[in-house]
C-alpha positions in Angstrom: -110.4 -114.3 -51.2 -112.1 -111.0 -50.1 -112.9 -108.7 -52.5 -112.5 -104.9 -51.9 -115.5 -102.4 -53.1 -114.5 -99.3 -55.1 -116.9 -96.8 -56.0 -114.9 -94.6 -58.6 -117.3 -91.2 -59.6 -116.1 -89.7 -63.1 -117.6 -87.2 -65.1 -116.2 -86.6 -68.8 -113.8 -84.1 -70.0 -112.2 -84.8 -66.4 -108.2 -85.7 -67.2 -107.8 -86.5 -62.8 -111.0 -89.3 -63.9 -109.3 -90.9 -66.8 -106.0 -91.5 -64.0 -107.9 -93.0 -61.4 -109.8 -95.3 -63.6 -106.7 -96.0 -65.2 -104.8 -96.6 -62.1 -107.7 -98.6 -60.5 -108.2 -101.0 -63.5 -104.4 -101.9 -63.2 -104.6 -102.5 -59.7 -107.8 -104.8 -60.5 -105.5 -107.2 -62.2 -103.5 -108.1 -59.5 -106.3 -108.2 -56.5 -109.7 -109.1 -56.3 -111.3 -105.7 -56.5 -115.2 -105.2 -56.9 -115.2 -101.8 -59.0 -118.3 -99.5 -59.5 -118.0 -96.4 -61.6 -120.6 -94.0 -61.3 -120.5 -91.3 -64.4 -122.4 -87.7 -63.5 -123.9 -87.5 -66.9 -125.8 -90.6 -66.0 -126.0 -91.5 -62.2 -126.7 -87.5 -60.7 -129.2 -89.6 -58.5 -126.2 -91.4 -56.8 -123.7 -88.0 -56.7 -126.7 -86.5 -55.2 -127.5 -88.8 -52.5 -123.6 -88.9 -51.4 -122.7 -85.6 -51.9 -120.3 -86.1 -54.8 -119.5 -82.7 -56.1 -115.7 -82.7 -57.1 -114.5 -85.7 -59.5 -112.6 -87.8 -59.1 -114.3 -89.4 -56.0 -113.2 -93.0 -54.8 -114.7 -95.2 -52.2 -113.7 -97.6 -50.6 -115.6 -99.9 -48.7 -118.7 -97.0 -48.9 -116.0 -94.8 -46.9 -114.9 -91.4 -49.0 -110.7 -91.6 -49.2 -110.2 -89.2 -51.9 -111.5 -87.0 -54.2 -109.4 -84.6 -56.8 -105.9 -85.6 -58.3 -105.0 -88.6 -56.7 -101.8 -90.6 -57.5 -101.5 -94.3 -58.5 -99.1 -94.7 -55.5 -102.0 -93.6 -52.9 -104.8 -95.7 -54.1 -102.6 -98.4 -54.4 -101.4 -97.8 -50.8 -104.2 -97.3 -49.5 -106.3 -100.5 -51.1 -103.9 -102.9 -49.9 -104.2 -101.9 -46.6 -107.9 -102.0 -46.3 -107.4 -105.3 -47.8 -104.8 -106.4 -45.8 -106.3 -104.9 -42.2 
């Protein structure tokens, strides 16, 4: 079974990070997912090098889908259909 690659970027004291996270680690248990999270205090190399400047950022399969509030519906929504496709 394929896995599909998230890179989630967080930063702390960022409420929007703590939901996507959440929402991402709950999808985790129900499909293979292969889940990077990349934290600014610790990784500015990596939010440099792809231009990360609002949190949260999620990737998915090295493609930028969203950035900001995002709900649990739309990254659910939209990881089963690059799974599925």
């Amino acid at each position: 079974m394929r896995k599909v690659r998230l890179e989630v970027f967080i930063e702390s004291g960022c409420k929007a990070c703590v939901g996507a996270l959440y929402s991402i680690r709950n999808l985790q248990s129900g499909m293979p997912l292969d889940v990077i999270v990349y934290r600014r205090e610790k990784n500015k190399d990596v939010f440099r090098e792809r231009k990360v400047v609002i949190t949260p950022a999620i990737f998915i399969e090295g493609v930028l889908m969203f950035y900001g509030e995002v709900s649990p519906e739309d990254i659910k929504k939209k990881v089963y259909s690059v799974y599925s496709g």
